[in-house]
ZAMARGU-4260 file (C-alpha; in steps of 0.2 Angstrom, whole numbers, plus 5000, padded with zeros to 4 digits):
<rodrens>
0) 5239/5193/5155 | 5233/5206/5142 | 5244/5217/5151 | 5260/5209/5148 | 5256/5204/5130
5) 5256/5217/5122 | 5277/5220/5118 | 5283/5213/5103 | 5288/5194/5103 | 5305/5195/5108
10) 5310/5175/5105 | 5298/5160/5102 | 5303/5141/5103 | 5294/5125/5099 | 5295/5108/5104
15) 5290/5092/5095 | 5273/5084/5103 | 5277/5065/5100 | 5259/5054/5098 | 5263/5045/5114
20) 5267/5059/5125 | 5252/5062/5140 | 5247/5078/5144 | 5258/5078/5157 | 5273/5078/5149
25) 5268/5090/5135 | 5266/5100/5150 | 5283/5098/5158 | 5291/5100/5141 | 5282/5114/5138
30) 5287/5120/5155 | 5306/5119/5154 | 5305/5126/5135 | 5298/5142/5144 | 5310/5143/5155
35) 5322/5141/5146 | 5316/5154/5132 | 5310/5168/5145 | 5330/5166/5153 | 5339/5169/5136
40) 5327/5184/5131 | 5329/5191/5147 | 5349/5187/5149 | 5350/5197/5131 | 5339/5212/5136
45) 5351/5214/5152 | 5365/5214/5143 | 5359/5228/5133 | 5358/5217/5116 | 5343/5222/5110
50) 5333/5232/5100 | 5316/5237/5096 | 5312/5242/5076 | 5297/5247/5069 | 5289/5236/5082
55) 5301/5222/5080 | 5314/5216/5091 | 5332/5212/5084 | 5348/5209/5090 | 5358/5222/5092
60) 5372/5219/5078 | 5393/5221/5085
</rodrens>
């Protein structure tokens, strides 16, 4: 929603989209990929590891 994008990108992921795959499974894949990314930004965040820079996020360095 326009709401909730308008933060900085905090991690992006891609998957490879083979020319036999159906809509269906691009959309599983797509699915699990988004899990998966939204529970490792969020997982980082909690644990206080990072940061926002000139409208950037990074990981916070040891």
């Amino acid at each position: 929603t326009e709401n909730l994008d308008q933060g900085p990108i905090i991690f992006q992921d891609a998957f490879k989209v083979n020319p036999n795959d159906t809509l269906a499974k691009i959309k599983t894949k797509g699915q699990k990929l988004e899990a998966n990314t939204l529970l490792k930004a969020t997982k980082m965040h909690l644990e206080n590891k990072l940061e926002v820079r000139w409208r950037k996020v990074h990981i916070k360095s040891k």
